[in-house]
C-alpha positions as CSV (number, residue, x, y, z in Angstrom):
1,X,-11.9,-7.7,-4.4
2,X,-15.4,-8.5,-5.4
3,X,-16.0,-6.0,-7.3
4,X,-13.9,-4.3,-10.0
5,X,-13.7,-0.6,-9.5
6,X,-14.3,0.8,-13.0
7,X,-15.5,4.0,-14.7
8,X,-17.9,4.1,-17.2
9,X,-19.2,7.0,-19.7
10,X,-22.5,7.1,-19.9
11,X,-22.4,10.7,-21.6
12,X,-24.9,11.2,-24.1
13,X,-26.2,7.7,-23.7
14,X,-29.1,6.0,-22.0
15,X,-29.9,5.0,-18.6
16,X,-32.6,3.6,-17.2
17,X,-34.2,3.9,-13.3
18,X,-37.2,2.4,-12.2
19,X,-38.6,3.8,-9.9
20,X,-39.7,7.2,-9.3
21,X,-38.8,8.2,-4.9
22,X,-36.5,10.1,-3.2
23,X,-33.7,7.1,-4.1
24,X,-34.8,6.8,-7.4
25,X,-34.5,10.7,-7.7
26,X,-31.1,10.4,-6.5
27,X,-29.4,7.8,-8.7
28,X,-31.6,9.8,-11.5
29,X,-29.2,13.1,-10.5
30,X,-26.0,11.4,-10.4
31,X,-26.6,9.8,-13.9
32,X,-27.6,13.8,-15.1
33,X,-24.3,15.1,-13.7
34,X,-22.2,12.3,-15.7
35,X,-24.1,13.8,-18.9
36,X,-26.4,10.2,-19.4
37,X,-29.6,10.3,-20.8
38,X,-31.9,9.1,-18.3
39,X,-35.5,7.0,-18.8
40,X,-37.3,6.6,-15.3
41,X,-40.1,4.0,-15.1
42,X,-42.9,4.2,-12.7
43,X,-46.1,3.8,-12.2
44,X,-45.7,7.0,-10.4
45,X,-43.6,10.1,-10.0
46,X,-42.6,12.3,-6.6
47,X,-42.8,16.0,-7.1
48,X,-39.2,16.3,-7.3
49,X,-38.8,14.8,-10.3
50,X,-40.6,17.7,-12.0
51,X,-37.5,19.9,-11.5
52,X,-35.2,17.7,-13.3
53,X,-34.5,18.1,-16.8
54,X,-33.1,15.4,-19.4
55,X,-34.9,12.9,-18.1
56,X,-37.7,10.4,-19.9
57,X,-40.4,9.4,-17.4
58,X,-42.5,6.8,-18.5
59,X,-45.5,6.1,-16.6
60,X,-46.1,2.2,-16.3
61,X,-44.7,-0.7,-14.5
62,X,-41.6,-2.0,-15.7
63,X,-41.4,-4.0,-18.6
64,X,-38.6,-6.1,-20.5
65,X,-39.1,-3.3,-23.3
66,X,-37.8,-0.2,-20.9
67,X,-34.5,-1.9,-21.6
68,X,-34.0,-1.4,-25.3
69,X,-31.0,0.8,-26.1
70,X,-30.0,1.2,-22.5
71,X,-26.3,1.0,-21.2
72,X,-26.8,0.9,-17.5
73,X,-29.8,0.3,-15.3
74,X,-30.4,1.0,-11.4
75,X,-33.7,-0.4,-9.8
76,X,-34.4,2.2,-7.1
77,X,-38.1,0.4,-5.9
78,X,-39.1,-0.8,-2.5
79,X,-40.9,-3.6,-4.2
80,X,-38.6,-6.2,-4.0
81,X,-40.2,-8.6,-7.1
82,X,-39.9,-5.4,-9.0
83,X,-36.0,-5.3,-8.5
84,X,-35.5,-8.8,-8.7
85,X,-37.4,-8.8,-12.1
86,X,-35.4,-5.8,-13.6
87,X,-31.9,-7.4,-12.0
88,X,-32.9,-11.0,-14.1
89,X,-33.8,-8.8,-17.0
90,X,-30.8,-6.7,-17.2
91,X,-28.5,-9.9,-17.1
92,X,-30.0,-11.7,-19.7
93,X,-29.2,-8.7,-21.9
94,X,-25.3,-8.1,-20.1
95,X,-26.4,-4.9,-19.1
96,X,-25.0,-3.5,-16.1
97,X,-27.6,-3.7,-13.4
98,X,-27.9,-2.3,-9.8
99,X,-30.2,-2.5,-7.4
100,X,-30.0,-0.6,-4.0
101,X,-29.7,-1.9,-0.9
102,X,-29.7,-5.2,-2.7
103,X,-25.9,-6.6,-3.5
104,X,-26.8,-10.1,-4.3
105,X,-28.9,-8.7,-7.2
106,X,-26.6,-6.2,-8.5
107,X,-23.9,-6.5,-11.3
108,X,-22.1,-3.6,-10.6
109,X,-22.3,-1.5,-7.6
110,X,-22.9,2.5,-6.6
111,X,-20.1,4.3,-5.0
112,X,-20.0,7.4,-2.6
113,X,-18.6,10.0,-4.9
114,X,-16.2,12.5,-4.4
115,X,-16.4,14.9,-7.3
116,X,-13.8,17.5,-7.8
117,X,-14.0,16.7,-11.7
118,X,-12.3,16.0,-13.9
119,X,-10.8,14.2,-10.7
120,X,-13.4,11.5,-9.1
121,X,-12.6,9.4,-6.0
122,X,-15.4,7.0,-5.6
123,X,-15.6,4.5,-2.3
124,X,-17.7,1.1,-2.1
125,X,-17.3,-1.4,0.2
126,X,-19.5,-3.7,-1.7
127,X,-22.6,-3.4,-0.5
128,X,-21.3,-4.3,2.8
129,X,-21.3,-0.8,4.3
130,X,-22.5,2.1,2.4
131,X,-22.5,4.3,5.7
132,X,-18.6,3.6,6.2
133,X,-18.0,4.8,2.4
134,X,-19.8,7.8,3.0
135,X,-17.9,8.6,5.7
136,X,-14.7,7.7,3.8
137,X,-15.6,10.1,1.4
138,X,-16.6,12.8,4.6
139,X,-13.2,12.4,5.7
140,X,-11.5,13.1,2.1
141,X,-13.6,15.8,1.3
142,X,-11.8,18.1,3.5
143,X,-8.9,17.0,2.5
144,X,-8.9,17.5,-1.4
145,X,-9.6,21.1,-2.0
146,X,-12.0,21.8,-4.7
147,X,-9.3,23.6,-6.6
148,X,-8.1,19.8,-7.1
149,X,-10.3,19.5,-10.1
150,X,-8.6,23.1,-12.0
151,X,-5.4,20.6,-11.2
152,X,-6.2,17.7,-12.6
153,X,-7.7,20.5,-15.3
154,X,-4.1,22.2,-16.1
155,X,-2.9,18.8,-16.5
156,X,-5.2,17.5,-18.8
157,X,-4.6,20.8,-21.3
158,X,-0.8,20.7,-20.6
159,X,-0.9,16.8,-21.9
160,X,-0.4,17.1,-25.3
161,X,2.3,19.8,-25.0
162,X,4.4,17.4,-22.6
163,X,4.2,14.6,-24.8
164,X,5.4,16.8,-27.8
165,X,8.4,17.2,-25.6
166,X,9.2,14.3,-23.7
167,X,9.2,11.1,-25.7
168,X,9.1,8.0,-23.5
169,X,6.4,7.4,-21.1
170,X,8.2,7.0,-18.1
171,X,10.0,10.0,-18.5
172,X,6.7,11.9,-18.5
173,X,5.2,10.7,-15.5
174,X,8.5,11.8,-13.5
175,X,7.9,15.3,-15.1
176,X,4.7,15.0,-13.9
177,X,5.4,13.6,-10.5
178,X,8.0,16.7,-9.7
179,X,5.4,19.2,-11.7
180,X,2.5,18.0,-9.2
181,X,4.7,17.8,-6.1
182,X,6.0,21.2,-6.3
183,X,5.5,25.2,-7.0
184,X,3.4,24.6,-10.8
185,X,0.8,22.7,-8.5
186,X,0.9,25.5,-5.9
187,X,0.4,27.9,-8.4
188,X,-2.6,26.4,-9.8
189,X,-4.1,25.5,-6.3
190,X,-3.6,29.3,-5.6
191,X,-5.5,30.1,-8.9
192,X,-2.5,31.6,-10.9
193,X,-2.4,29.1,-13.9
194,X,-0.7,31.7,-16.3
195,X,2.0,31.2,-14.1
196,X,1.8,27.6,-13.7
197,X,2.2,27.3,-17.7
198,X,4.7,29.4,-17.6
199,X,6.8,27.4,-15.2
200,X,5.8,24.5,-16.7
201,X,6.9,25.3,-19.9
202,X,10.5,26.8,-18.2
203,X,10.5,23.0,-17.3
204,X,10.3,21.6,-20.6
205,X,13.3,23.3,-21.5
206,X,15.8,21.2,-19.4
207,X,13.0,17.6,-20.3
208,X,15.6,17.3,-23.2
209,X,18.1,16.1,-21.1
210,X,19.0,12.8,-20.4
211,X,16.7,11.2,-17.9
212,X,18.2,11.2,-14.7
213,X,16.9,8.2,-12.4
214,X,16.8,7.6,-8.4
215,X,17.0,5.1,-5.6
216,X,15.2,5.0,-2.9
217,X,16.2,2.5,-0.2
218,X,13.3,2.1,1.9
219,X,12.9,0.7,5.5
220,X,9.5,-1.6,5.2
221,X,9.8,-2.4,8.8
222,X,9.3,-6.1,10.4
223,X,6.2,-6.7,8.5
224,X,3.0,-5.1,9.4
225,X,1.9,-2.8,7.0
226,X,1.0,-0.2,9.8
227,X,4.5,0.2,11.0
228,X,5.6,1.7,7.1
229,X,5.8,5.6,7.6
230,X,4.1,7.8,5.3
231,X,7.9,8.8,3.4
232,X,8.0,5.2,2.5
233,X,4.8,4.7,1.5
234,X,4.9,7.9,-0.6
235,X,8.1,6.6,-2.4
236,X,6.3,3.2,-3.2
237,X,3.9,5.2,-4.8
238,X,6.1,6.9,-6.9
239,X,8.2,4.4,-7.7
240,X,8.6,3.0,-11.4
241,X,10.9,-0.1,-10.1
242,X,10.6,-2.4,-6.7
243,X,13.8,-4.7,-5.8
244,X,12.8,-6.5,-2.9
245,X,14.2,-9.4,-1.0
246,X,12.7,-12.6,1.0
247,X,12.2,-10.6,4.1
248,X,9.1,-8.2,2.5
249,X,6.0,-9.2,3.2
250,X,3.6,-9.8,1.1
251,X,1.2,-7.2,2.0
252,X,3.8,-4.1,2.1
253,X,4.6,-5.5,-1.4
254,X,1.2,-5.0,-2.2
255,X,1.4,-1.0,-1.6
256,X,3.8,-0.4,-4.1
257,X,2.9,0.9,-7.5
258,X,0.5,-1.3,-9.3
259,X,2.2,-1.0,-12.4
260,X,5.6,-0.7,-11.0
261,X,8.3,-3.5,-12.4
262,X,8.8,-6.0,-9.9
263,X,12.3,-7.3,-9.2
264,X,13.4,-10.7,-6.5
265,X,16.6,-10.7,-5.2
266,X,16.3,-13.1,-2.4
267,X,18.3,-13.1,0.4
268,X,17.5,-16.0,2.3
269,X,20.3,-18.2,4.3
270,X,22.7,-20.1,1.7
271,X,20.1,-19.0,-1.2
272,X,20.5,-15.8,-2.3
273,X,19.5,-14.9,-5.7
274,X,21.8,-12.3,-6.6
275,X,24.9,-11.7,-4.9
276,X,24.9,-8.4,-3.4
277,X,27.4,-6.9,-5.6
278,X,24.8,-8.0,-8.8
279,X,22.5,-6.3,-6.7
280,X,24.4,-3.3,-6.3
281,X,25.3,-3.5,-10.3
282,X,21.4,-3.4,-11.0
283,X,20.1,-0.3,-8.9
284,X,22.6,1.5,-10.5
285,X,21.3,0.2,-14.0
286,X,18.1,0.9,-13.4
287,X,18.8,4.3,-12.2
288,X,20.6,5.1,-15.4
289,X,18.4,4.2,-17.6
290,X,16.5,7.0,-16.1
291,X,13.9,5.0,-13.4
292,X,12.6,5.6,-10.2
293,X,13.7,3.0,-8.3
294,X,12.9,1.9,-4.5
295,X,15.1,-0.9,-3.2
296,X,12.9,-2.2,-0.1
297,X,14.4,-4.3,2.7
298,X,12.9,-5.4,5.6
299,X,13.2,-3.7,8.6
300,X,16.0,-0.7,8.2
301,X,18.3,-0.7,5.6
302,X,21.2,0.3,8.1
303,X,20.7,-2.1,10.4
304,X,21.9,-5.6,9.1
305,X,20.2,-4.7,5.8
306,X,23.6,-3.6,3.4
307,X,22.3,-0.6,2.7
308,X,25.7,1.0,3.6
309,X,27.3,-1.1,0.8
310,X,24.3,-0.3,-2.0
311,X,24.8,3.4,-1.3
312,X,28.5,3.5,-1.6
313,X,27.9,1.8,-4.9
314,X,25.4,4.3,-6.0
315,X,27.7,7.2,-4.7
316,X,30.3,6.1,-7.1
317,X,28.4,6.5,-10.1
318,X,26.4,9.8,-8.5
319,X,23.6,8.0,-9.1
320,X,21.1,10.4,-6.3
321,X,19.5,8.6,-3.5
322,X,17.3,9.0,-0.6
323,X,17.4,6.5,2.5
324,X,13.9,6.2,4.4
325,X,14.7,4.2,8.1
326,X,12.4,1.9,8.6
327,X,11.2,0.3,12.4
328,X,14.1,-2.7,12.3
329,X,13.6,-6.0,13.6
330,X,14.4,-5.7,16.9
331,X,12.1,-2.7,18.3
332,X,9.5,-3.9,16.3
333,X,9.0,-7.9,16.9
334,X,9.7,-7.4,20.4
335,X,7.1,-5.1,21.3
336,X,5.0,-7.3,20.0
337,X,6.3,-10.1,21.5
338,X,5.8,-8.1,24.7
339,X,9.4,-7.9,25.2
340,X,11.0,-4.6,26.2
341,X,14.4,-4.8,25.2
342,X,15.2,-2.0,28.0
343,X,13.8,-2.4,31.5
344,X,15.4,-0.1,34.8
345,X,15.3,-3.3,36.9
346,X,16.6,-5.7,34.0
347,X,18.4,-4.2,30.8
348,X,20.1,-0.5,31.1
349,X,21.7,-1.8,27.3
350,X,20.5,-3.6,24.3
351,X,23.0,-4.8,21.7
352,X,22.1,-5.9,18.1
353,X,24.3,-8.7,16.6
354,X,23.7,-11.2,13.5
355,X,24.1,-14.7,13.8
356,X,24.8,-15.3,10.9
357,X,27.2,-18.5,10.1
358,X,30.3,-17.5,7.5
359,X,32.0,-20.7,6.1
360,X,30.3,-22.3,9.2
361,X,31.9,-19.9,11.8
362,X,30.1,-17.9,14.2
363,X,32.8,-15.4,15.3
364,X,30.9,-13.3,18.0
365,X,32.3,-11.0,21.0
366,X,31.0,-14.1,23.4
367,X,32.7,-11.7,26.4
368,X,30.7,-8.6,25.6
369,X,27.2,-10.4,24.8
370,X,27.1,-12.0,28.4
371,X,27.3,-9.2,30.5
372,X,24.7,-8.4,33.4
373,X,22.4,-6.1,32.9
374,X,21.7,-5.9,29.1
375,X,19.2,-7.3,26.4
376,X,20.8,-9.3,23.2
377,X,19.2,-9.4,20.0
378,X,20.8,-12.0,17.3
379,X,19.3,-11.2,13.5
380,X,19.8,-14.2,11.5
381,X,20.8,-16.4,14.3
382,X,18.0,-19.5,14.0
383,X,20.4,-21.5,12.1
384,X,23.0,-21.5,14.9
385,X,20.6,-21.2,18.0
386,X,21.8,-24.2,19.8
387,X,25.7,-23.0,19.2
388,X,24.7,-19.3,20.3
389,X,23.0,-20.7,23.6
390,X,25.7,-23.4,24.0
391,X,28.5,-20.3,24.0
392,X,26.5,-17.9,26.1
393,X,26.5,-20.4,28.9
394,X,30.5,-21.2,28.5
395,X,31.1,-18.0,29.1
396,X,29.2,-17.3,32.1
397,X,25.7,-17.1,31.5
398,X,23.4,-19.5,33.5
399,X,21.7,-21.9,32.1
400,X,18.2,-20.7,33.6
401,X,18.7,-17.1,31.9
402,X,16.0,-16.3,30.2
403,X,16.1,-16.1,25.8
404,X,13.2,-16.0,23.7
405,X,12.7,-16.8,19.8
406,X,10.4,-15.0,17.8
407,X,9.5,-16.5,14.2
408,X,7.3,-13.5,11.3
409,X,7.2,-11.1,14.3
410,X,4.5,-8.3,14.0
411,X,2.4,-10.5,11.5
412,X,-0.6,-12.6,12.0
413,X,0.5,-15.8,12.0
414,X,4.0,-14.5,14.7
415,X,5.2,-17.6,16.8
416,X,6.7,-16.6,20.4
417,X,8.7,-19.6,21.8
418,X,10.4,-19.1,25.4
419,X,12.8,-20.8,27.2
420,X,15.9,-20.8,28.7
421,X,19.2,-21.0,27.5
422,X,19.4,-24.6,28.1
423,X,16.1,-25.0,26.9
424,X,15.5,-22.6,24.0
425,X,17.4,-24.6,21.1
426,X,14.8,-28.2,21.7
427,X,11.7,-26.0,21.9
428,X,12.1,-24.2,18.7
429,X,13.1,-27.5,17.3
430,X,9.4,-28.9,18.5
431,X,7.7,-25.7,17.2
432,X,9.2,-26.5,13.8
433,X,10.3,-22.5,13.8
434,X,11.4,-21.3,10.1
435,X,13.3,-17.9,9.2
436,X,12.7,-15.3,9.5
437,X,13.2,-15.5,13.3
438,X,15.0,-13.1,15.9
439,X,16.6,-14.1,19.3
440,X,16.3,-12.1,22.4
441,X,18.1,-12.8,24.8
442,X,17.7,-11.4,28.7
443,X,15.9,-11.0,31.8
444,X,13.7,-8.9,29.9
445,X,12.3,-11.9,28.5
446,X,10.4,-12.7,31.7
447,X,8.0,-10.4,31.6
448,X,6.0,-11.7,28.1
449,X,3.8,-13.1,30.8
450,X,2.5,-10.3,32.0
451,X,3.3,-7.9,28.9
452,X,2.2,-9.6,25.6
453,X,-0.8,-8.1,23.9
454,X,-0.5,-9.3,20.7
């Protein structure tokens, strides 16, 4: 970021504009509706600025003096010495200082505002495109109803009274979460809010309780943000704990809670930083002690991810959970890779195996993995690639059949090395390929040439 989004009160303090246009009158109006004090300096006024009340206007060019007992100043002139004057000024004194149209000489910059107060959603995009926030803003305004601010309203005199009741901080924002996610929000949006106390306050009476906590294991997909749905990403919102393993990137990371606990397990080959039964052990910790937990995996948690094993664990204590799929490795590197892992002339099958080496062992169906007529996908399988491709052909595959290995699939920096079976395992050596990587294996592979778009 290069700027930090902050809000500031300027009620009942002063501001100062110079300038006296159709801009200046503008900024002058926004400052009014935040409750400032405003001083406008010009040598001149448009007529507008007759109709506005509150305001100072001061007649004269600006002057280091304009700036005594001001908390904020926005240079609104087409005279760009003025600005540049004003924006030195205002610095020498740390006073905020903007000047439109201008980024390189502002301290702080103007958002597009979407009021629905007390709620306020501002957009900037630093200067760099004031059009595209407004738009932003365009967009949202039909979709927060005005009623959002008698909302945000409810909550605000309801505060005090859920604190009274509910004593720890986390506890509280899952009342409020449910609260705001269910009929007491629909009944304030629909304008009854006698009836949204009074359901709120039926609430209260089971807040006493222990805190009872969740886990959400969410899918986060191969690694492009986009591919999240909006059930996961909703959950990440909400959630007041993130365990996460090696195979989240950094970016969906990123789109959790801000001020969510963050938790490493690992789970990387021969390094894994708790053992998945300490794992299990700790979601179920977590939940008890009354958090919102999201455990996210890469890819789907059903799918080579051990999310069967987590829930069972969580199951035994009755510990509630939710499980979000998520776009798993397979689907999602290889259409990117511009591999289809079904084609009607190639592969009327596809069959998802791990590679993974136990005590140095891979024990695979080698009979069933090289039939005709199918695609093979090996999660996990980089460390034994030259073994997998060594078996395939001993047990009837040709040489020449095509395989493909696919290192951060769906990211920016994804690696597509082809080959062959004889091949494969001495390219991806060359490439100097790392995990996480996924085989596929089958005619399919073939047509990257003409497929890959990515």
């Amino acid at each position: 970021m290069d700027f930090l989004p902050v809000f500031m009160k300027v009620k009942g303090r002063t501001c100062l504009v110079v300038g006296a246009g159709e801009v200046a009158l503008r900024k002058a109006s926004v400052l009014l509706s935040a409750g400032a004090s405003v001083r406008v300096v010009a040598p001149a006024f448009c007529a507008e600025f007759a109709a506005l009340t509150g305001v100072e206007c001061i007649h004269a060019r600006f002057a280091a003096v304009h700036l005594d007992g001001v908390v904020l100043v926005i240079a609104a002139t087409d005279d760009r010495a003025v600005n540049f004057d004003v924006s030195q000024q205002a610095r020498l004194l740390n006073i905020p200082v903007n000047v439109v149209d201008s980024p390189e000489l502002c301290s702080f910059i103007m958002p597009s505002i979407l009021d629905r107060s007390p709620l306020v959603v501002a957009f900037s995009s630093g200067g760099a495109s004031p059009v595209l926030a407004r738009m932003l803003r365009a967009t949202l305004e039909t979709m927060i109803p005005a009623r959002y601010g008698h909302l945000a309203q409810f909550c605000a005199d309801m505060r005090d009274t859920v604190k009274a009741r509910i004593s720890t901080a986390a506890s509280r924002r899952i009342f409020w979460e449910n609260a705001l996610d269910g009929v007491i929000a629909e009944k304030v949006l629909a304008g009854d809010a006698a009836g949204a106390k009074a359901q709120l306050m039926a609430q209260l009476e089971d807040a006493g309780l222990r805190p009872q906590g969740e886990v959400y294991l969410v899918g986060a997909g191969p690694g492009d943000p986009d591919l999240l749905t909006f059930r996961a990403l909703r959950l990440m919102q909400k959630a007041d704990v993130v365990v996460y393993d090696n195979l989240v990137s950094a970016q969906i990371l990123d789109m959790t809670r801000r001020d969510a606990a963050r938790i490493f397990v690992g789970k990387q080959r021969d390094n894994h930083t708790l053992p998945q039964q300490e794992i299990n052990a700790l979601l179920v910790k977590l939940a008890m002690e009354g958090r919102r937990v999201v455990r996210l995996k890469g890819g789907d948690p059903f799918i080579f991810g051990r999310g069967g094993e987590e829930i069972e664990t969580l199951s035994e204590h009755g510990i509630p959970f939710q499980v979000v799929p998520g776009i798993t490795a397979a689907s999602g590197v290889s259409a990117y890779a511009g591999i289809p892992l079904t084609h009607r002339d190639y592969a009327q099958s596809v069959i998802f195996t791990t590679g993974h080496l136990k005590e140095g062992v891979l024990d695979l169906d080698w009979e069933a993995l090289c039939r005709p007529g199918q695609t093979v996908v090996i999660y996990m399988g980089l460390g034994a690639l030259a073994e997998i491709c060594r078996q395939m052909m001993a047990h009837g595959l040709i040489p020449d059949w095509p395989a493909a290995v696919v290192m951060n699939g769906t990211q920016p920096d994804q690696v597509v090395v082809v080959g062959t079976l004889q091949t494969l395992a001495d390219k991806v050596a060359s490439a100097g390929l790392k995990s996480p990587c996924l085989i596929i294996i089958g005619e399919v592979v073939k047509l990257r040439d003409t497929l890959s778009w990515c």
